[in-house]
C-alpha positions as CSV (number, residue, x, y, z in Angstrom):
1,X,-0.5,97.6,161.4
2,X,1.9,99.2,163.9
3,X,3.6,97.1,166.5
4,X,5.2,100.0,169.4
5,X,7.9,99.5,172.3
6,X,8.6,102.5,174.5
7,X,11.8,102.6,176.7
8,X,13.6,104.4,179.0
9,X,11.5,104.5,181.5
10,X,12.4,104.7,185.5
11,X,13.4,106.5,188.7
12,X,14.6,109.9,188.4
13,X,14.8,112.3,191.4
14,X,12.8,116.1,190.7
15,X,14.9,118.2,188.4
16,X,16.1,115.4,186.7
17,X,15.8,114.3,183.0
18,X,14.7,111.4,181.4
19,X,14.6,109.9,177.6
20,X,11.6,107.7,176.5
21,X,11.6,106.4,173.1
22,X,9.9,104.8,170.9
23,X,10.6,102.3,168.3
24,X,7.8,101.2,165.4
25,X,7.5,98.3,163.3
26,X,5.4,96.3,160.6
27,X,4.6,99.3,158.7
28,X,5.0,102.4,157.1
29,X,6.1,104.9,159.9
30,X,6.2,108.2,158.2
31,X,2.8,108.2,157.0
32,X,1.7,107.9,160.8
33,X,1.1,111.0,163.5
34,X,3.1,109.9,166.6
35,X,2.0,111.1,170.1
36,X,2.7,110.5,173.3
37,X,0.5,110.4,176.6
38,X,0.6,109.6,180.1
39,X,-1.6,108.0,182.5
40,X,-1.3,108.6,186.3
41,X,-3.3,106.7,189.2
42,X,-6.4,108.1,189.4
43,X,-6.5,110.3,186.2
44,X,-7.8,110.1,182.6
45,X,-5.2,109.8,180.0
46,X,-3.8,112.7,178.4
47,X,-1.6,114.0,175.5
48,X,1.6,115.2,176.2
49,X,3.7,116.0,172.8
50,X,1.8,115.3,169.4
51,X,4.3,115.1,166.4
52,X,2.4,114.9,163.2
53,X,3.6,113.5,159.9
54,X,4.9,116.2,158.7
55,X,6.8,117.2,162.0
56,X,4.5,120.2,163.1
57,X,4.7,119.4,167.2
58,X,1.9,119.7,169.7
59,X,3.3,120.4,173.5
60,X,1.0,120.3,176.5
61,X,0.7,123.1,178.6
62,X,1.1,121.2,181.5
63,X,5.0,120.3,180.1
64,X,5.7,123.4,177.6
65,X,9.3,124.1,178.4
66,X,10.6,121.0,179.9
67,X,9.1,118.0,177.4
68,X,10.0,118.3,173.6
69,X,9.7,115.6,171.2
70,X,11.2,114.3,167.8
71,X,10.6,111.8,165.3
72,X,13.6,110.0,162.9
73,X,11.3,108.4,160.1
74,X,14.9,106.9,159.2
75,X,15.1,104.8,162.0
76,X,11.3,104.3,163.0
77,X,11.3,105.9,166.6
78,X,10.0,108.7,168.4
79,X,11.5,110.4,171.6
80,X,10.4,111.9,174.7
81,X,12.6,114.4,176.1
82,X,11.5,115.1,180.0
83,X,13.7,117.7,181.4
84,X,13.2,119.3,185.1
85,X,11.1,116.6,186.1
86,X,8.3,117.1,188.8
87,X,6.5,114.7,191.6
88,X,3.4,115.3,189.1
89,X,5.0,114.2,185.8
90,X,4.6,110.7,187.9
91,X,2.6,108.1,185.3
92,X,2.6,105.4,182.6
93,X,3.7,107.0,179.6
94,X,2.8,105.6,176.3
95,X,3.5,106.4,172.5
96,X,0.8,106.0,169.6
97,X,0.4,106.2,166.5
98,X,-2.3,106.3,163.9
99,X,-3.6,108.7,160.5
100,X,-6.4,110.3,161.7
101,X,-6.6,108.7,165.3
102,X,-4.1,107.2,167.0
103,X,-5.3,104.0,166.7
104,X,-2.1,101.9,167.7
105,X,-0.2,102.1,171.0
106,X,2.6,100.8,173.0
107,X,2.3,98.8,175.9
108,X,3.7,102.0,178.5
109,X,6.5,102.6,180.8
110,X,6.7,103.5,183.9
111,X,8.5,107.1,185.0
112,X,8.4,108.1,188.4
113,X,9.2,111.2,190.0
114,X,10.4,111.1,193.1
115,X,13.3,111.7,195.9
């Protein structure tokens, strides 16, 4: 079992940055993929960074050059850079975790995009 808090979430104006992270307990963190997602009114949920066990890291299109991600098995969190921020990145954003699906999440927060 994985218990997961994101934070960091909020109000940021376009072109701004923000820092979501991600902090696991009640098990072994390492030997979990991380990911994180987003879910905006109206749409399907959807990956937006993937960082597996081994650190290999997934970026969606849709973010590729302004999201990155990291992982610090050390210290059992993940984080969600979001640089240049748009009206679009606008949604509940959410870290899982899981070994071959990510079968434990976080409960979201909330980052809007807007001036």
């Amino acid at each position: 079992q994985v218990q997961l808090v994101e934070s960091g979430g909020g109000l940021v104006q376009p072109g701004g940055s923000l820092r979501l992270s991600c902090a696991a307990s009640g098990s072994i963190f390492s030997s979990y993929n991380m990911g994180w997602f987003r879910q905006a009114p109206g749409k399907e949920r959807e990956i937006v960074v993937g960082i597996s066990r081994s650190g290999s890291i997934y970026i969606a299109d849709s973010v590729k050059g302004r999201f990155t991600g990291s992982r610090d098995n050390g210290k059992n969190t993940a984080l969600l850079q979001m640089n240049s921020l748009k009206p679009e990145d606008t949604a509940v954003y959410y870290c899982a975790a899981g070994a071959l699906t990510y079968s434990y999440w976080g409960q979201g927060t909330q980052v809007t995009v807007s001036s």
